[in-house]
N, C-alpha and C positions, 0 to 999 in steps of 0.2 A: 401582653397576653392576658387575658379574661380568666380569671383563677377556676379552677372546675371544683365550686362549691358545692358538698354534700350535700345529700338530700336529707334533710333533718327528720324527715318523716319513718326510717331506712332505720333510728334509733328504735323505734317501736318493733319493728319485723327481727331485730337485733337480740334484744334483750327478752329474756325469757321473764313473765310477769314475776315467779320466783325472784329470781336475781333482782328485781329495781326492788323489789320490797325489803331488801336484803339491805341494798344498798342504802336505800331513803334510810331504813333505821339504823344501820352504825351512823351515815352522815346525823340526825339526830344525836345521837350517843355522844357524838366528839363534838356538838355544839353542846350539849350539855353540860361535859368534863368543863369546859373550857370557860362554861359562865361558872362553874362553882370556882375557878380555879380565878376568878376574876378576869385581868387580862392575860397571865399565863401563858394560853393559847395564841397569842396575838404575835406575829411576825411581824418586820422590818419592809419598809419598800424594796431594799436590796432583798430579800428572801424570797423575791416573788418570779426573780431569774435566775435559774441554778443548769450547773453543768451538771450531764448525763453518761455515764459511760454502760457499758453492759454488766460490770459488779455491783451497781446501784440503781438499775434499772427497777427490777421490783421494788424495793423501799422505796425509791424516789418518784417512780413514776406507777405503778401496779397499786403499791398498797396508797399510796396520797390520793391516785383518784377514786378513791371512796368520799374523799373529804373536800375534793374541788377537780376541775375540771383540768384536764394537764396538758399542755396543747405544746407539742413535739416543733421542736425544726430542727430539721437536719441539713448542715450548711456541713461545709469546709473551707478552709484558708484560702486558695487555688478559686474560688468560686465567685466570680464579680458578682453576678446578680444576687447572691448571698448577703454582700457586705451592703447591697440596698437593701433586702428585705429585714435581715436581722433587727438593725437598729430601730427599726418601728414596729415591730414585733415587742422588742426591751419596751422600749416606751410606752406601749398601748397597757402591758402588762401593770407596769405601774401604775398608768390612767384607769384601769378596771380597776384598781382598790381590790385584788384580793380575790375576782369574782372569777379570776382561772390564773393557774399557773404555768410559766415558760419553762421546756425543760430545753436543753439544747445540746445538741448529738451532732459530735465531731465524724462524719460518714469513715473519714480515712483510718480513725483510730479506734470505730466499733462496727466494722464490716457487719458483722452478726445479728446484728439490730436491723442496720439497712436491709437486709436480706429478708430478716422476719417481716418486715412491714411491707415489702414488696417495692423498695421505692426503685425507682427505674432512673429517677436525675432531679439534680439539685436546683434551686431548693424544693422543699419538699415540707408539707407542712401536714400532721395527725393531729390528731386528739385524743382521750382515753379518758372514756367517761366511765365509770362504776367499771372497772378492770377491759370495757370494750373500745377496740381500734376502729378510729373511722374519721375518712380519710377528708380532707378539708382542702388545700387545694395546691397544684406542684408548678414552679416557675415562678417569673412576674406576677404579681399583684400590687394594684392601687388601694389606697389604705381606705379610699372609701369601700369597697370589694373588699378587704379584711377585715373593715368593722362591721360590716353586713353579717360576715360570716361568725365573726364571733358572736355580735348579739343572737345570734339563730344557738347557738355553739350554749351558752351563755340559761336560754332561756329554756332549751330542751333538761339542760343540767338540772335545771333549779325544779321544773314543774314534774320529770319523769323521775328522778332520781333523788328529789329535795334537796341539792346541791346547792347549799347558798354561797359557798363560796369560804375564804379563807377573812379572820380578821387582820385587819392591818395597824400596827401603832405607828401613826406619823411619827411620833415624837420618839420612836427607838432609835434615830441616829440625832437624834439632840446635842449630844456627848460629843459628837463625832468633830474632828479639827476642822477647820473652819478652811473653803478651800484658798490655793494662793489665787491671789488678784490674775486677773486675765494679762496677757501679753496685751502690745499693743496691737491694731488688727492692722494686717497690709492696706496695700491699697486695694486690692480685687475682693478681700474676705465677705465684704455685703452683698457683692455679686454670684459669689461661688453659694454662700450659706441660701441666696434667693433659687441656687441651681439643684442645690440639696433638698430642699423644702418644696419644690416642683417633683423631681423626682415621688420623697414620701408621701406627695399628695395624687400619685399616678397625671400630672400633668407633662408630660413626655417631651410635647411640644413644646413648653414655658422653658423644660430643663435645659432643652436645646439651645434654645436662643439666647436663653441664659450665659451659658457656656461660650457660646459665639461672641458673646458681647466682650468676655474679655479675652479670648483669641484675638478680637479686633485690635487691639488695643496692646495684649503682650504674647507674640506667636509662639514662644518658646513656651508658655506657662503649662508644666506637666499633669497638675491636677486636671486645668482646663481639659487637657487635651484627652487625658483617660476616658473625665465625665463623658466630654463630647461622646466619645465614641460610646460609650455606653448609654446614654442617650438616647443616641440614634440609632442602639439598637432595641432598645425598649421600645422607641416611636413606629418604629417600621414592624416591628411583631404584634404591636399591640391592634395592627389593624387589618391583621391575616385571619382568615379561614384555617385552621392546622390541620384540619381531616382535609381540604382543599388542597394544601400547599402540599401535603404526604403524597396523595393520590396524585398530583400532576409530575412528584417528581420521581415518583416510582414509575412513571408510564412515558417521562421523556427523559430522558438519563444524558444527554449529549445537552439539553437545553438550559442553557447557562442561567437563563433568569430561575426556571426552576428551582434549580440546583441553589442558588445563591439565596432564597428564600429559605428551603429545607436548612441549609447550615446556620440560619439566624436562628431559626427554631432551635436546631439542636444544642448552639448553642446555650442560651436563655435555660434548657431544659437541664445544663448542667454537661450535658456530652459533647466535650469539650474535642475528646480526638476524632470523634465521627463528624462533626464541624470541617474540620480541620481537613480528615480525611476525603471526605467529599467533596469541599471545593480545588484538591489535591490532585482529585481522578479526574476533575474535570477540567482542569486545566489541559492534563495530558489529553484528553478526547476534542479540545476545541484549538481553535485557531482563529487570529485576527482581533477583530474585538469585541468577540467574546470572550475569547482567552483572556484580554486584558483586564475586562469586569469582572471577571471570577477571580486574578491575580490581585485587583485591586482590593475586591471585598476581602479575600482573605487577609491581605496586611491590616486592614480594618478590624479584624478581629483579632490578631495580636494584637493589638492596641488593647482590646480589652481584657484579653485574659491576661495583657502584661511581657514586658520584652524578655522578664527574668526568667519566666517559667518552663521548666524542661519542658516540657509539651510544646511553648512553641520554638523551642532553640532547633528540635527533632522535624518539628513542620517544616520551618526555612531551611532545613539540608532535603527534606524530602520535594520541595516545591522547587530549588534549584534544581534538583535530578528529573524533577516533569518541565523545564522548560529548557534545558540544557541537554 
């Protein structure tokens, strides 16, 4: 899915000319403390990713972006296409040196938050520049499409608000223990790490095959088989119309291709029981084999939100009673 990045322009019609001049000079201000104070001021690579809850929301995320750019995800545990985006979300952060900070919000454990910011399904990505919400983009995204966004993210901070960003001392984990030597790697680890690295590069297709390759080879292997499926479901979303795929399937409710499209969606969007749910109804509405694609797709999606997860232990009693 194609991330639905802000209109960077939408900062200007946002911000009252007041307010950025406000902003630009405390941002000023605390570049200043911070040169008298030498490096003082200067944070850790780890300081550049911090967890958020709603009793540190102001401090952490309100009052810092006066000082840098504070760029939200709101994931959860339960949440596959979460555990793709986060980790390169971390990473970028650290590769910007400082020029915006990650805050990240557990949805299940700060309802309150999710609510304030409107978000509708996970993941879910904001920003908050000089104390203002705006919204950057919700679902999949490829990391070329995330560093787009950011540098747009990035450059409005700096020029509207003088946001240059945070400093960073490489050398503050200097001290830090040195880590243990790596295991040794399996035998599939270059093939999975080449299936992870397609993914964070939005090549959907490459993760695919990737994942295939060692399916070929070990059928039982679980990581494989997760990726696969999340994979292929990145691949097959990523090449949908969503205001198409909405509108055909709010207008054909019996039509199993439909329907089996709108559940990938909602998956990926985070709404995991309305997934669930709908390829649920439409098993009980169809017969033959359509019935079967829509049965199938659905165990396809266990797969990826996982066999453990109450959501789907509730789906397979509800999908035995639509076929039974």
């Amino acid at each position: 899915m194609q991330p639905r990045n802000m209109s960077m322009s939408g900062v200007v019609d946002l911000a009252a000319v007041k307010a950025a001049q406000e902003a630009k000079a405390k941002a000023e201000q605390t570049r200043a403390e911070a040169a008298r104070q030498g490096n003082a001021g200067a944070v850790s690579p780890a300081d550049l990713v911090i967890d958020v809850d709603e009793a540190g929301f102001e401090r952490d995320v309100l009052q810092r972006s006066a000082e840098v750019p504070v760029v939200i995800d709101f994931w959860a545990e339960w949440c596959q296409p979460c555990k793709q985006l986060s980790p390169v979300l971390e990473r970028l952060a650290v590769e910007y040196d400082g020029r915006f900070l990650l805050a990240k919000i557990d949805v299940d454990a700060n309802q309150m938050l999710m609510q304030q910011f409107g978000v509708q399904g996970i993941p879910a990505v904001f920003a908050v520049v000089a104390g203002q919400a705006l919204p950057l983009f919700q679902g999949a995204a490829g990391e070329a499409q995330i560093r787009q966004t950011l540098d747009q993210l990035v450059e409005v901070a700096e020029q509207r608000f003088g946001l240059t960003g945070l400093t960073v001392d490489a050398d503050a984990e200097a001290g830090a223990p040195q880590p243990v030597a790596a295991e040794p790697v399996g035998p599939y680890d270059a093939l999975l790490e080449a299936a992870v690295q397609a993914l964070d590069a939005g090549d959907f297709g490459g993760a695919v095959q990737a994942y295939k390759n060692v399916l070929a080879d070990d059928p039982g292997n679980s990581e494989a088989k997760l990726g696969l499926a999340q994979a292929e479901l990145l691949h097959r979303v990523g090449a949908m119309d969503p205001q198409q795929v909405r509108k055909e399937a709010a207008e054909r409710p019996k039509d199993a291709e439909a329907q089996i499209a709108a559940a990938d969606l909602d998956l990926v969007g985070g709404h995991v029981e309305d997934a669930f749910g709908r390829l649920i109804d439409t098993v009980a509405r169809t017969a033959g084999d359509d019935r079967d694609a829509v049965r199938v797709r659905l165990l396809e999606l266990f797969e990826v939100v996982g066999p453990e997860d109450p959501r789907v232990t509730a789906a397979r009693r509800a999908l035995a009673r639509a076929l039974f």
